[in-house]
N, C-alpha and C positions, 0 to 999 in steps of 0.2 A: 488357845490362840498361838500362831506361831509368830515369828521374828516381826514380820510386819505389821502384826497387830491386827493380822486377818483371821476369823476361824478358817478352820478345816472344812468346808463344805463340802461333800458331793453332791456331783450330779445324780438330778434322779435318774432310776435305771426304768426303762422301759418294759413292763409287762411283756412276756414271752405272749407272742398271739400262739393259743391251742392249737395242736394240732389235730385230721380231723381224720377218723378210725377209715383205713380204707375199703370200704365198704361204704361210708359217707362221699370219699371221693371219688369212687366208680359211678355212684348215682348220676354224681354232678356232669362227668361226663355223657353218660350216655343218655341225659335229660338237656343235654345241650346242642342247642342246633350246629349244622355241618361246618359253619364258616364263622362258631364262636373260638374265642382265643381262652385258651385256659393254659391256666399257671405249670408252674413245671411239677409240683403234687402232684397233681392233677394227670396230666402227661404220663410220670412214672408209674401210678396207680393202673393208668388202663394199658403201661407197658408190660404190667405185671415184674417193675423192676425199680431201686430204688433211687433217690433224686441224685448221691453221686453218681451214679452209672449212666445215669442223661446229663449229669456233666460234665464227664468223662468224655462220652460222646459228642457232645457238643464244643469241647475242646479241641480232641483230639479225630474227628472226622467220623461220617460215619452211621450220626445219628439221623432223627426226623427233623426236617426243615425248621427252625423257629426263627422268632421275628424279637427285633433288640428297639426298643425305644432311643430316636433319632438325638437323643436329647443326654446323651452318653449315661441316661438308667441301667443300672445293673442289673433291672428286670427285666427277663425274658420268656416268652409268649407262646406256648404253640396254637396252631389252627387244627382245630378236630379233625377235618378234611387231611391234611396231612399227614396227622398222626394215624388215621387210619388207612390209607395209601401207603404210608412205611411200613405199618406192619402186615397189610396187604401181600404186598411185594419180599418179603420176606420169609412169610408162610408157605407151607409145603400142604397143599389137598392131600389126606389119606382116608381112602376108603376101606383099606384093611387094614389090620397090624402088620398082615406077611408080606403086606406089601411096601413095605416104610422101611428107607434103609435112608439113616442121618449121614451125610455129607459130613468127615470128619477133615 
């Protein structure tokens, strides 16, 4: 007990929710129709890049469009539709290797 004759309690600690092999979140994706909202796992998985790096992007400019709950929630949303639009729009068609020269 300390001074005030109170124990020491803590609070309980919240179970880490699993995370899910990406392979599990590429599914989710591409079994989700065009104009579902999926989480930012989700997002990063079928960016083939990891959750800082979308929020990185989403900081600092840049990234795929996502959607913030009006309700000042820290969680934030993308639309399949736009995430596939961004990285649409990003891609370079190659029909051959001799013919692919990366814009450095």
């Amino acid at each position: 007990m300390n001074q005030e004759g109170l124990a020491n309690v803590k609070a309980p600690r919240r179970k880490p929710k699993p995370r899910l092999a990406k392979v599990e979140l590429l599914s989710i994706f591409w079994a989700a129709p065009n104009d579902a909202r999926l989480s930012r796992e989700v997002a990063a998985a079928a960016c083939d890049r990891s959750v800082a790096w979308l929020e990185s992007l989403a900081t600092n400019g840049g990234g795929p469009v996502f959607l913030k709950d009006s309700q000042g929630s820290r969680r934030v949303w993308y639309l399949k539709r736009d995430l596939l639009a961004w990285l649409e729009a990003r891609s370079t068609r190659v029909y051959s290797t001799s013919d692919y020269h990366p814009v450095r």
